[in-house]
PyMOL commands that place a pseudoatom at each C-alpha (Angstrom):
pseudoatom trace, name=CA, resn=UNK, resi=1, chain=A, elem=C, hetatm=0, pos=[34.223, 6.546, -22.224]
pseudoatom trace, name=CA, resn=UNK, resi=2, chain=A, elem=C, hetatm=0, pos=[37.184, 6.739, -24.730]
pseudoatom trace, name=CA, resn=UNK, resi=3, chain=A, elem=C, hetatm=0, pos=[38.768, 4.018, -22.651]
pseudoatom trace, name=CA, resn=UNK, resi=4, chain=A, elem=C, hetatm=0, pos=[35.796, 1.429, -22.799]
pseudoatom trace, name=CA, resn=UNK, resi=5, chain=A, elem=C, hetatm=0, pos=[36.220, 2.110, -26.456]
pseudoatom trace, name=CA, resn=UNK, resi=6, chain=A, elem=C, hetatm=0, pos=[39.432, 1.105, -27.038]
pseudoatom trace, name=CA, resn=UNK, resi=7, chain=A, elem=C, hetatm=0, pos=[39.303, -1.563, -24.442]
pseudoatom trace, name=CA, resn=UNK, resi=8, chain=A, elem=C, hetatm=0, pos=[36.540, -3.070, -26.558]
pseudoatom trace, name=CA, resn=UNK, resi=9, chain=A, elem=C, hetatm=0, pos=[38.402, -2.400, -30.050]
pseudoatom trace, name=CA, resn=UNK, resi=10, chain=A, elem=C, hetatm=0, pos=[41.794, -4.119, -28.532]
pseudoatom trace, name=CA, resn=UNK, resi=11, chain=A, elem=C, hetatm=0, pos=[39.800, -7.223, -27.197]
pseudoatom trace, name=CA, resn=UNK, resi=12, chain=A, elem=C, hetatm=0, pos=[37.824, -7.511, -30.539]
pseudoatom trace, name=CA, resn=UNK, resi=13, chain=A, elem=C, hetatm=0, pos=[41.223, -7.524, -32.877]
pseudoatom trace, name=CA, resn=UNK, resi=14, chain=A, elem=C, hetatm=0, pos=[42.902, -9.744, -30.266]
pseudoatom trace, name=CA, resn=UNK, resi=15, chain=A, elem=C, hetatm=0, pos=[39.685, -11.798, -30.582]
pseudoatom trace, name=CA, resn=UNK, resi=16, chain=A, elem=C, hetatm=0, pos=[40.316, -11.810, -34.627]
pseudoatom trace, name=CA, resn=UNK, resi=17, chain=A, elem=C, hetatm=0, pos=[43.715, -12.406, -34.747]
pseudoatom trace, name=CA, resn=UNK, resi=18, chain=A, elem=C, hetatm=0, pos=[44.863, -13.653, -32.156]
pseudoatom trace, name=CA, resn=UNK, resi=19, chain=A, elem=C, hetatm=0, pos=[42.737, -16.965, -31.355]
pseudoatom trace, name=CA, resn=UNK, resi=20, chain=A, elem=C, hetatm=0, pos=[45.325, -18.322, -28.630]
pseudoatom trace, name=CA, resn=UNK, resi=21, chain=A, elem=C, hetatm=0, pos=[43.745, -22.135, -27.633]
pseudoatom trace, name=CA, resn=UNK, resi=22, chain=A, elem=C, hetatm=0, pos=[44.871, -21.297, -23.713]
pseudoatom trace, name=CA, resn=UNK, resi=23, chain=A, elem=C, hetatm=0, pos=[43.171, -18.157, -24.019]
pseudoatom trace, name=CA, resn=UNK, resi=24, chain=A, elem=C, hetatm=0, pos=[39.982, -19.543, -25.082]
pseudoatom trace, name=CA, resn=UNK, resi=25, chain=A, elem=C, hetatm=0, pos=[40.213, -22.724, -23.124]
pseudoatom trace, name=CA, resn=UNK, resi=26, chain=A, elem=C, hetatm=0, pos=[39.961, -19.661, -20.135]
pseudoatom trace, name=CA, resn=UNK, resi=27, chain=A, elem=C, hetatm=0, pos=[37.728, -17.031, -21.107]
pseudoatom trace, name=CA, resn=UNK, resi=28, chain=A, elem=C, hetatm=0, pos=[34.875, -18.077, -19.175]
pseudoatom trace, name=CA, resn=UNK, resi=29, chain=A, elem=C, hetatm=0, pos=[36.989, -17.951, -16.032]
pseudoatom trace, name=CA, resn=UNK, resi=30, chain=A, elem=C, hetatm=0, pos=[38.596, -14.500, -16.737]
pseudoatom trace, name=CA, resn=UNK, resi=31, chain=A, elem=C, hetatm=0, pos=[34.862, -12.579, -17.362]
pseudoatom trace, name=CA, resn=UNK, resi=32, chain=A, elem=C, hetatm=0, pos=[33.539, -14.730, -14.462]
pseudoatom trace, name=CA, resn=UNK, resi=33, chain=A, elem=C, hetatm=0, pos=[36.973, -12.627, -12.757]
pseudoatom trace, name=CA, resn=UNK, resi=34, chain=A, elem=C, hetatm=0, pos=[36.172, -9.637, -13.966]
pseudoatom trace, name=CA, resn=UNK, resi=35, chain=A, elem=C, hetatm=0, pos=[33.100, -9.370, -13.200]
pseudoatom trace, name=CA, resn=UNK, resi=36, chain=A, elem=C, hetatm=0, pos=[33.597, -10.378, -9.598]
pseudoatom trace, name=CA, resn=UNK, resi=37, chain=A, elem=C, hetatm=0, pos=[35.959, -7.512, -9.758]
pseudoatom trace, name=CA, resn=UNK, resi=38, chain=A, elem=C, hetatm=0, pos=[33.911, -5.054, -10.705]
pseudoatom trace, name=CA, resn=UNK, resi=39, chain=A, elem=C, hetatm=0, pos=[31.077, -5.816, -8.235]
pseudoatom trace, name=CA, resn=UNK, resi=40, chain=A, elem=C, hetatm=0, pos=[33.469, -5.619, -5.151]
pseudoatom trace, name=CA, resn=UNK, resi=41, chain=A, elem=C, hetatm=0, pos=[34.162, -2.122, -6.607]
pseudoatom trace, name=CA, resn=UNK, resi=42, chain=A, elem=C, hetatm=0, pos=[31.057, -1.313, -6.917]
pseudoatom trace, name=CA, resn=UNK, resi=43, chain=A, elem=C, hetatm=0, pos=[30.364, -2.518, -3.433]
pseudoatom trace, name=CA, resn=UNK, resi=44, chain=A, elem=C, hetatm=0, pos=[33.203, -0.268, -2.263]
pseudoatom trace, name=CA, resn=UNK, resi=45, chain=A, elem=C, hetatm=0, pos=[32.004, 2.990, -3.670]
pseudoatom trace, name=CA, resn=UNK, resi=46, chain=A, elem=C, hetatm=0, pos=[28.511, 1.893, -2.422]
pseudoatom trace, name=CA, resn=UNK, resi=47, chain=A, elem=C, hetatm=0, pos=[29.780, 1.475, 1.465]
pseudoatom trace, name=CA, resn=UNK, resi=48, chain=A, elem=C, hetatm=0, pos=[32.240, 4.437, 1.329]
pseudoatom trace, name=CA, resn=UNK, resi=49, chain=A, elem=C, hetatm=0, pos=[29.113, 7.269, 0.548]
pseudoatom trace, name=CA, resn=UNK, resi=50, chain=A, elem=C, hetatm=0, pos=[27.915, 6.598, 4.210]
pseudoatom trace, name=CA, resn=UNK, resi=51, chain=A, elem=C, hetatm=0, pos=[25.789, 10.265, 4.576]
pseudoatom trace, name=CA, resn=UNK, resi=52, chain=A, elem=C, hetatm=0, pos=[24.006, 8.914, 1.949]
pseudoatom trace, name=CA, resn=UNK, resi=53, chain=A, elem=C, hetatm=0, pos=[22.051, 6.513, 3.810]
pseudoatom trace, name=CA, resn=UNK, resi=54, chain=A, elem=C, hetatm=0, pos=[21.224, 9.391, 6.319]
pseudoatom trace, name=CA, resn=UNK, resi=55, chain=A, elem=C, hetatm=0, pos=[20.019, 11.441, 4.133]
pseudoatom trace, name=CA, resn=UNK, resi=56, chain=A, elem=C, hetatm=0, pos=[17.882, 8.532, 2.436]
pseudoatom trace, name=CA, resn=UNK, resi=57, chain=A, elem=C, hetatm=0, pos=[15.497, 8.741, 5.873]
pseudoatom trace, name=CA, resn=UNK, resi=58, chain=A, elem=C, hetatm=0, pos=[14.109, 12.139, 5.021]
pseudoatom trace, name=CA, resn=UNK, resi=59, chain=A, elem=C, hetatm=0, pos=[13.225, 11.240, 1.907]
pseudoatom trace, name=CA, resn=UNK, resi=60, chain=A, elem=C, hetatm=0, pos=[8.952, 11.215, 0.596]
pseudoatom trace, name=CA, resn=UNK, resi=61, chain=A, elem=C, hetatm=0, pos=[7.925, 7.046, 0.517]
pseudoatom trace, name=CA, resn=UNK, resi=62, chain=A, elem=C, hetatm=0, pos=[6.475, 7.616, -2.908]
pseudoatom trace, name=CA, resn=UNK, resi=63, chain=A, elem=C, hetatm=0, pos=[10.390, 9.126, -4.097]
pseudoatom trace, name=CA, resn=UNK, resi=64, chain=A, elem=C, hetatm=0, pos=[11.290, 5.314, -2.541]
pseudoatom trace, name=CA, resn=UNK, resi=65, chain=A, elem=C, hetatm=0, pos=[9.382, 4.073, -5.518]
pseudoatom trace, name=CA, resn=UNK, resi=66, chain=A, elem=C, hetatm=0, pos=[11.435, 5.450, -8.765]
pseudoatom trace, name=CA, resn=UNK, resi=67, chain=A, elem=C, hetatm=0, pos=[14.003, 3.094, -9.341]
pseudoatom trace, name=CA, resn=UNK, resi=68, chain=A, elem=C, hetatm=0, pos=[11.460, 0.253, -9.434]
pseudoatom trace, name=CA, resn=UNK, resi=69, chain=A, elem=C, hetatm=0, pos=[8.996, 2.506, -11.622]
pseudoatom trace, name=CA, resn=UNK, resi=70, chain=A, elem=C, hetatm=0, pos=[12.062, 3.188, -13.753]
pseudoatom trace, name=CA, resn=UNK, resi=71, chain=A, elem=C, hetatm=0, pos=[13.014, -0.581, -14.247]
pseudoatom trace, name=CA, resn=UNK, resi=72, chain=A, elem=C, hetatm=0, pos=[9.623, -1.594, -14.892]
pseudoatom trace, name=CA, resn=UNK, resi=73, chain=A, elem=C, hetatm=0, pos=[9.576, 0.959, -17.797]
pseudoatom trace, name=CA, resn=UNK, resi=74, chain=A, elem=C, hetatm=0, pos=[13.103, -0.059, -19.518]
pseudoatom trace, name=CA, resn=UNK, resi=75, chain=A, elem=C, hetatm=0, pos=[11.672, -4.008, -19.244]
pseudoatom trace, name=CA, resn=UNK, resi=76, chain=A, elem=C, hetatm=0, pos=[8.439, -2.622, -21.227]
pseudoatom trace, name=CA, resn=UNK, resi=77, chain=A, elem=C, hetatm=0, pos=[11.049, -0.832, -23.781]
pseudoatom trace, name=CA, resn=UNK, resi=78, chain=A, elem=C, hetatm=0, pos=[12.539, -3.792, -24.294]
pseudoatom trace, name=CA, resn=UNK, resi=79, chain=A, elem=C, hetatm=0, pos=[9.293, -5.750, -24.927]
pseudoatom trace, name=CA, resn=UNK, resi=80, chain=A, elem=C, hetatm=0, pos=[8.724, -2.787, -27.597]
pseudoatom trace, name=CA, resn=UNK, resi=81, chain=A, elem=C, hetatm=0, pos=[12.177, -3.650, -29.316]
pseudoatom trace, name=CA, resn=UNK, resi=82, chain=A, elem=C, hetatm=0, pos=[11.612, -6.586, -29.697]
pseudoatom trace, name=CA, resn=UNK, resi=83, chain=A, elem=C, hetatm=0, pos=[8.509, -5.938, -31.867]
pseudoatom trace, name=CA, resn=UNK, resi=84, chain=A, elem=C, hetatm=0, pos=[10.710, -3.624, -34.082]
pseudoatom trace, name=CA, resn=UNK, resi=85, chain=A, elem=C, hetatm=0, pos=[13.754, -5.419, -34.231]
pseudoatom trace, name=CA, resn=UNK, resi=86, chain=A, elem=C, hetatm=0, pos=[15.000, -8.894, -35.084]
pseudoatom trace, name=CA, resn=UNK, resi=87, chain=A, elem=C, hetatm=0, pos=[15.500, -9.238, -31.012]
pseudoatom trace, name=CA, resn=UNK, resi=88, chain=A, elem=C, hetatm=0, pos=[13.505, -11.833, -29.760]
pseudoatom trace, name=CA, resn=UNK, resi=89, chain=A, elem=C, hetatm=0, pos=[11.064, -10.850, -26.694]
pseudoatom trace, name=CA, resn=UNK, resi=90, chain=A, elem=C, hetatm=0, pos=[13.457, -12.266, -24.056]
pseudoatom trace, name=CA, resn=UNK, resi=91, chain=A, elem=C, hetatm=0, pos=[16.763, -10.862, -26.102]
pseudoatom trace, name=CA, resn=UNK, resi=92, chain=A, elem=C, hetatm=0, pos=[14.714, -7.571, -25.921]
pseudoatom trace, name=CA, resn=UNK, resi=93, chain=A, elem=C, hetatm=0, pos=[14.230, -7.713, -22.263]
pseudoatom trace, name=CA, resn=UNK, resi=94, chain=A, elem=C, hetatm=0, pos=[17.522, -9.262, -21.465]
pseudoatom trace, name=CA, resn=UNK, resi=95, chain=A, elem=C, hetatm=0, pos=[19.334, -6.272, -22.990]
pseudoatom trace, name=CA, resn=UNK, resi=96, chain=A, elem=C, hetatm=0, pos=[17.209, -3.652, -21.491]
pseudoatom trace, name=CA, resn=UNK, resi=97, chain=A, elem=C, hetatm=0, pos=[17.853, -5.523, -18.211]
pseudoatom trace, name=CA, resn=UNK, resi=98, chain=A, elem=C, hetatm=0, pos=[20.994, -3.971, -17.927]
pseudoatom trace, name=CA, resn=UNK, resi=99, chain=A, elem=C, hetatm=0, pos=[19.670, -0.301, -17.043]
pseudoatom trace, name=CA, resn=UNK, resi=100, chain=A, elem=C, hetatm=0, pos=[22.463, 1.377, -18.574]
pseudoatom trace, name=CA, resn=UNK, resi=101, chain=A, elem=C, hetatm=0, pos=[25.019, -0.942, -16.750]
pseudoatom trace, name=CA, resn=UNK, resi=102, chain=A, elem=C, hetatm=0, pos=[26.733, -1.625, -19.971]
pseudoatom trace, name=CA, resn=UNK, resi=103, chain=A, elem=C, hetatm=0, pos=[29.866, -3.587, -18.532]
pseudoatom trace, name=CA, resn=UNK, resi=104, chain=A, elem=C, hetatm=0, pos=[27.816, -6.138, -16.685]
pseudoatom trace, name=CA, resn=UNK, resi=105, chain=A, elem=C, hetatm=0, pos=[24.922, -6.836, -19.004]
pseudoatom trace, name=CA, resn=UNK, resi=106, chain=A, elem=C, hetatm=0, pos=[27.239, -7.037, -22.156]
pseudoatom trace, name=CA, resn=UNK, resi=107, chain=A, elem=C, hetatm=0, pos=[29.618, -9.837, -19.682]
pseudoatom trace, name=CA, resn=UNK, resi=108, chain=A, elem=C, hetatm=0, pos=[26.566, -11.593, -18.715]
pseudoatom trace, name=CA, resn=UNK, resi=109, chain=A, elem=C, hetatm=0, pos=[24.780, -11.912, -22.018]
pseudoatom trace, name=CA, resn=UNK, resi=110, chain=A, elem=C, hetatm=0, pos=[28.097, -12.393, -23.769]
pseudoatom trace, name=CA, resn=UNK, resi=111, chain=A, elem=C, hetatm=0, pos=[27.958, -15.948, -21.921]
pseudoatom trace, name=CA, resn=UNK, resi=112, chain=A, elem=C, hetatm=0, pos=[24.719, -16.621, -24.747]
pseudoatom trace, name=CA, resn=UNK, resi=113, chain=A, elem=C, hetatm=0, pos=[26.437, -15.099, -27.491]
pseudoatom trace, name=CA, resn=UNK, resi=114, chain=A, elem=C, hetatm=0, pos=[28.662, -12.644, -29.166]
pseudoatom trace, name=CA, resn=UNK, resi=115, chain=A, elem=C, hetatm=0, pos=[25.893, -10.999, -30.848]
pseudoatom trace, name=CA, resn=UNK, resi=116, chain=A, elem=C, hetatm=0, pos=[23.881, -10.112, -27.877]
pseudoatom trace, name=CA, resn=UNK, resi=117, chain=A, elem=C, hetatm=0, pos=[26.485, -9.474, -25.894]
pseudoatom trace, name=CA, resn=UNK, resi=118, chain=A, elem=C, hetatm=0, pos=[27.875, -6.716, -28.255]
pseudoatom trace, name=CA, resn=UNK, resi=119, chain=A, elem=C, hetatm=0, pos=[23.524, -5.135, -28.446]
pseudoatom trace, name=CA, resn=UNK, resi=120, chain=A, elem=C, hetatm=0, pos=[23.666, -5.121, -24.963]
pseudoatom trace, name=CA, resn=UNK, resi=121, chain=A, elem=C, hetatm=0, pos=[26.713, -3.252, -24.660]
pseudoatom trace, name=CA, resn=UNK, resi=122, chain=A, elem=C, hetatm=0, pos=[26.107, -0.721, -27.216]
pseudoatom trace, name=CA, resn=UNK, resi=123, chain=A, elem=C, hetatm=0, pos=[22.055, -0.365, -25.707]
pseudoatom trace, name=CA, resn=UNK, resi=124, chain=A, elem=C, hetatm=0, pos=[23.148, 0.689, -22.738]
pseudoatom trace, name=CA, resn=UNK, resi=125, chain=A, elem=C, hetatm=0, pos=[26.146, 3.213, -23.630]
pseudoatom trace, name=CA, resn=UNK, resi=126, chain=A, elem=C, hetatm=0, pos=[23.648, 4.785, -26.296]
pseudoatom trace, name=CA, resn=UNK, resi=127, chain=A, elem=C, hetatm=0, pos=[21.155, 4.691, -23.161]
pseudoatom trace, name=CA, resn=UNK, resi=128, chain=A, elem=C, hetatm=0, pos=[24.233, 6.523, -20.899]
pseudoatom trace, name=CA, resn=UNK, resi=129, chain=A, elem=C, hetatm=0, pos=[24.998, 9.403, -23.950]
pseudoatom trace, name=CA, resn=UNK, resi=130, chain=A, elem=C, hetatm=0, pos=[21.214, 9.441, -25.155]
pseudoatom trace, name=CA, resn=UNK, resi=131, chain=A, elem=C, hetatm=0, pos=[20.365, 10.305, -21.258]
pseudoatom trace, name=CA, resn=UNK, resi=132, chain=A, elem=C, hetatm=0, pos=[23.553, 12.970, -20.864]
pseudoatom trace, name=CA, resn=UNK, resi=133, chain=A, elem=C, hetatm=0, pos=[22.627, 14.707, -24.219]
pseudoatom trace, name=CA, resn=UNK, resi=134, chain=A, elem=C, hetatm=0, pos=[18.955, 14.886, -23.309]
pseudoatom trace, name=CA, resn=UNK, resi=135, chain=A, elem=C, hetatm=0, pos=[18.462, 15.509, -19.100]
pseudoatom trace, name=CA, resn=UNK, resi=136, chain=A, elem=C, hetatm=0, pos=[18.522, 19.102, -19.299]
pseudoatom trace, name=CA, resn=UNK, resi=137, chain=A, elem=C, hetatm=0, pos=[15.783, 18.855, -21.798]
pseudoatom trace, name=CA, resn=UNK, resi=138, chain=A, elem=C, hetatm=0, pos=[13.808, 16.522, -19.992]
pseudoatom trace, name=CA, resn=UNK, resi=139, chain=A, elem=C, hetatm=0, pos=[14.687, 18.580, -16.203]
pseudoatom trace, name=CA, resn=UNK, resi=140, chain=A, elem=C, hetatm=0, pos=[13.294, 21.362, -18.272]
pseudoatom trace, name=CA, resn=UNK, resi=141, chain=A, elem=C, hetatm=0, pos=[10.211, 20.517, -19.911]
pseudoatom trace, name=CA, resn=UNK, resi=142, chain=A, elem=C, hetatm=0, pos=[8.819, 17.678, -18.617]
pseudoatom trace, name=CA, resn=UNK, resi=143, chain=A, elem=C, hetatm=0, pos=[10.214, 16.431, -14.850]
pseudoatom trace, name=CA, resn=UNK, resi=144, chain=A, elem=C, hetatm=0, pos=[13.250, 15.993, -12.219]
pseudoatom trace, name=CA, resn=UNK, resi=145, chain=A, elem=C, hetatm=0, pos=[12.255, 12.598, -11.900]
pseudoatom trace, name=CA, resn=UNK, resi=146, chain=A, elem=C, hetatm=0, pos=[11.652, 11.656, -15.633]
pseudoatom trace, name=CA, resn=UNK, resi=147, chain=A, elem=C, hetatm=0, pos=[15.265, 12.921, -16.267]
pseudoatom trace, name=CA, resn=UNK, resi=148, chain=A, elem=C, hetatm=0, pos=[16.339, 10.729, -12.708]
pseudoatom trace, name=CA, resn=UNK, resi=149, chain=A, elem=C, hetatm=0, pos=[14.803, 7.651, -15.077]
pseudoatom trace, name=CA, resn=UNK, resi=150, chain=A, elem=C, hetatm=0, pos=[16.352, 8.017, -18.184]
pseudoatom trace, name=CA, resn=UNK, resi=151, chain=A, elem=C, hetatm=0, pos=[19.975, 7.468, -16.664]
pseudoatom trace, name=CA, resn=UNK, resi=152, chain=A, elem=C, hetatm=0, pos=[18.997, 3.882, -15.321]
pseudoatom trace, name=CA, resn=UNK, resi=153, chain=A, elem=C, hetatm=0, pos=[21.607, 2.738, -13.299]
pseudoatom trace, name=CA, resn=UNK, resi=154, chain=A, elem=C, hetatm=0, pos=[24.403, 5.475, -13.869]
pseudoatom trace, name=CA, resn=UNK, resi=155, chain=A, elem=C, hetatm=0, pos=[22.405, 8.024, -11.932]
pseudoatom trace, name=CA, resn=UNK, resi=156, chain=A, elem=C, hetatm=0, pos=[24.432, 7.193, -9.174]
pseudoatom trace, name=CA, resn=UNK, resi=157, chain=A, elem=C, hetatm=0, pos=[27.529, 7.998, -10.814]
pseudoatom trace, name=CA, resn=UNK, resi=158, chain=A, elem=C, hetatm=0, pos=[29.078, 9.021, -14.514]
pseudoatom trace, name=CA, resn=UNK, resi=159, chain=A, elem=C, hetatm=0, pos=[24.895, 10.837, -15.631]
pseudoatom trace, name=CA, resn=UNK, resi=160, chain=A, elem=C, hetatm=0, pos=[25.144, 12.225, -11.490]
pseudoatom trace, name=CA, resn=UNK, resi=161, chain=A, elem=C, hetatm=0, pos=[26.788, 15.663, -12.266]
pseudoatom trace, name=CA, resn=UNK, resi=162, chain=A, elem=C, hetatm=0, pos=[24.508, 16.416, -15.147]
pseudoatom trace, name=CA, resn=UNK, resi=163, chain=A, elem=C, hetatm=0, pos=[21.126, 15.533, -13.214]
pseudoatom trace, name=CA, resn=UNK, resi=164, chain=A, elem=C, hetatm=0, pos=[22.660, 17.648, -10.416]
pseudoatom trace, name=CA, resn=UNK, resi=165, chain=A, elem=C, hetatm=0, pos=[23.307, 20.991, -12.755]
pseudoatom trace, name=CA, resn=UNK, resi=166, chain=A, elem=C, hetatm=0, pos=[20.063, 20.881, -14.804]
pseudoatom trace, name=CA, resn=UNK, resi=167, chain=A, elem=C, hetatm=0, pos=[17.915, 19.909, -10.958]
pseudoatom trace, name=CA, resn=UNK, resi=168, chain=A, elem=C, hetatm=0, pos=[16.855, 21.428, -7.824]
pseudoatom trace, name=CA, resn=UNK, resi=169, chain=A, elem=C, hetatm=0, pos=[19.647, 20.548, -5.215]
pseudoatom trace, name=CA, resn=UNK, resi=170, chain=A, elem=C, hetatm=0, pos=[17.985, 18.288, -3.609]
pseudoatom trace, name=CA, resn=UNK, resi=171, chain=A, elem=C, hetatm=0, pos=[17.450, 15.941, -6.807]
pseudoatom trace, name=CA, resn=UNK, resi=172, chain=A, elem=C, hetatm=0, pos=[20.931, 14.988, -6.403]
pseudoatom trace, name=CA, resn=UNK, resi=173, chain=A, elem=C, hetatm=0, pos=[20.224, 12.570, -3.194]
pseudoatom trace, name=CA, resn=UNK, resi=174, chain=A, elem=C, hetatm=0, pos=[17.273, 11.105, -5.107]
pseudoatom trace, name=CA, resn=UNK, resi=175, chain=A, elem=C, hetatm=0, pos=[19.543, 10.341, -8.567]
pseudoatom trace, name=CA, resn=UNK, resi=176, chain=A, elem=C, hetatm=0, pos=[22.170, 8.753, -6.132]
pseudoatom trace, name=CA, resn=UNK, resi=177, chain=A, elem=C, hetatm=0, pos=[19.451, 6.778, -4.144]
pseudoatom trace, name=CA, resn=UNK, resi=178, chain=A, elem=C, hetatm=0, pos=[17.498, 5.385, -7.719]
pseudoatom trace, name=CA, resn=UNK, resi=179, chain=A, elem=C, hetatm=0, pos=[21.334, 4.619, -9.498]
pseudoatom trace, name=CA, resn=UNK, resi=180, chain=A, elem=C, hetatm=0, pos=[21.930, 2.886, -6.077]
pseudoatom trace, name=CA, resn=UNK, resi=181, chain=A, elem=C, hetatm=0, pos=[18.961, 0.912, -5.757]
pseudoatom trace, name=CA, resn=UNK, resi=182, chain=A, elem=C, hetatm=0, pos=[19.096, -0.426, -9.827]
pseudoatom trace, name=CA, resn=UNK, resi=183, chain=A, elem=C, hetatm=0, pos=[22.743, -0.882, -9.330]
pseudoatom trace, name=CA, resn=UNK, resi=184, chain=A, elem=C, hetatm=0, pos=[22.179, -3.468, -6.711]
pseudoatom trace, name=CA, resn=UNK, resi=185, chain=A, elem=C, hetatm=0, pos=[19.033, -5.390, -8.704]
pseudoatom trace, name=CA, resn=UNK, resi=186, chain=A, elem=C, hetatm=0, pos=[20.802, -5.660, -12.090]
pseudoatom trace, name=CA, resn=UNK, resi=187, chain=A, elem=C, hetatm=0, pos=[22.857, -8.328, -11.242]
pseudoatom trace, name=CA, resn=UNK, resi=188, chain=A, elem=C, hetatm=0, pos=[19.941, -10.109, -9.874]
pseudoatom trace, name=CA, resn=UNK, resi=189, chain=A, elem=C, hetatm=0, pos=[17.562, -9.417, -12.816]
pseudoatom trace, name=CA, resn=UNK, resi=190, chain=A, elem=C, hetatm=0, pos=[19.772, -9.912, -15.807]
pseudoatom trace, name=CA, resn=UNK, resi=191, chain=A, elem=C, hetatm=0, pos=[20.624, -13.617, -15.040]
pseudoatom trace, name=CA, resn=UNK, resi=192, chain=A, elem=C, hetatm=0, pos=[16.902, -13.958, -13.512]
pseudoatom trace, name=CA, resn=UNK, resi=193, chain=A, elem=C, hetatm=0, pos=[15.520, -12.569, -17.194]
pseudoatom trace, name=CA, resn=UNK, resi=194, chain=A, elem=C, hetatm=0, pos=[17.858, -14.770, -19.262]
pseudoatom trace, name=CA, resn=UNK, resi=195, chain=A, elem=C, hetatm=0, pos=[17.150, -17.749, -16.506]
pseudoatom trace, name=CA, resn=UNK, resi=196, chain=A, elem=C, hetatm=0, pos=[12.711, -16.806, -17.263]
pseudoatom trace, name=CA, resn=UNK, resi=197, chain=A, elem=C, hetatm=0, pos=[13.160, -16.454, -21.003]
pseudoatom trace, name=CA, resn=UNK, resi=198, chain=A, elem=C, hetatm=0, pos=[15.542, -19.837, -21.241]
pseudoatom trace, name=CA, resn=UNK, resi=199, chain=A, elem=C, hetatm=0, pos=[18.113, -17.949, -23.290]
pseudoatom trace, name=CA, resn=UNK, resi=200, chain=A, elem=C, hetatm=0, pos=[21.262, -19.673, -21.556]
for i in range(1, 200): cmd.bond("trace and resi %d" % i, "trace and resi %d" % (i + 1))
show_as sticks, trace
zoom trace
């Protein structure tokens, strides 16, 4: 976390002061990099966890059906947003469309503007810390799977350890399954949402 941070601070001073014409002239090209980057990584961890798709079998159909029930209820808490923010109804859903993927979204809605790229990447970090802070709460008092939900997309991975200490054991497979599943329809719904709402 402490290096997304800096990474973020560094690129906005170098942004500020350092407004290099060849630099600019590429940017587009360099996220558009990046990001391609960071999917094939993702695709890597993805294919090496190999059990995982065993274990996925034994799992109840209706469990099959949290990562869209957990999508379907950030997308409504970004229509809410936008009623009590100055985010539009498609900025609202556009930046809850990144599920706590805060890389991607904030490169993808960065491509609109600054501004929305920035919301989007502090929304979903907030989303990542609010969800670490409050799982053991939420295992506690009101559900395994509510406190599955509330980590989005990170389930699968940096929110994973916490889910699996405050959770039955076999909660764990079910985080990594929902993270997985969100994981692979984020990159399909943010551009898709932007693409619906004409924000582009």
């Amino acid at each position: 976390m402490l290096g997304i941070a800096l990474s973020v601070i560094i690129g906005a001073l170098l942004g500020f002061f350092c407004k290099s014409p060849l630099v600019l002239a590429h940017a587009d090209n360099l996220i558009k990099f990046g990001l391609c980057l960071l999917l094939f990584f993702v695709g890597i961890d993805i294919g090496k966890n190999q059990s995982v798709f065993e274990q996925l079998k034994t799992l109840n159909k209706k469990v099959l059906l949290l990562p869209f029930v957990t999508i379907i209820g950030s997308l409504l808490g970004g229509v809410l947003a936008s009623f009590i923010t100055t985010l539009s109804l498609g900025e609202g859903v556009a930046v809850s469309s990144g599920m706590g993927w805060y890389s991607f979204s904030a490169i993808e809605l960065s491509k609109i503007n600054a501004q929305l790229g920035g919301t989007a990447f502090l929304s979903n970090v907030f989303r990542e810390l609010l969800a670490i802070f409050t799982i053991p709460f939420i295992a506690a008092r009101i559900g395994s799977f509510q406190s599955v939900s509330s980590a989005g997309a990170t389930a699968m991975d940096s929110v994973l350890p916490v889910i699996n200490r405050s959770n039955p054991p076999d909660i764990s497979i079910i985080a990594f399954y929902s993270g997985l599943v969100i994981t692979i329809v984020v990159p399909i719904l943010v551009p898709a949402v932007v693409a619906i709402f004409n924000l582009g």
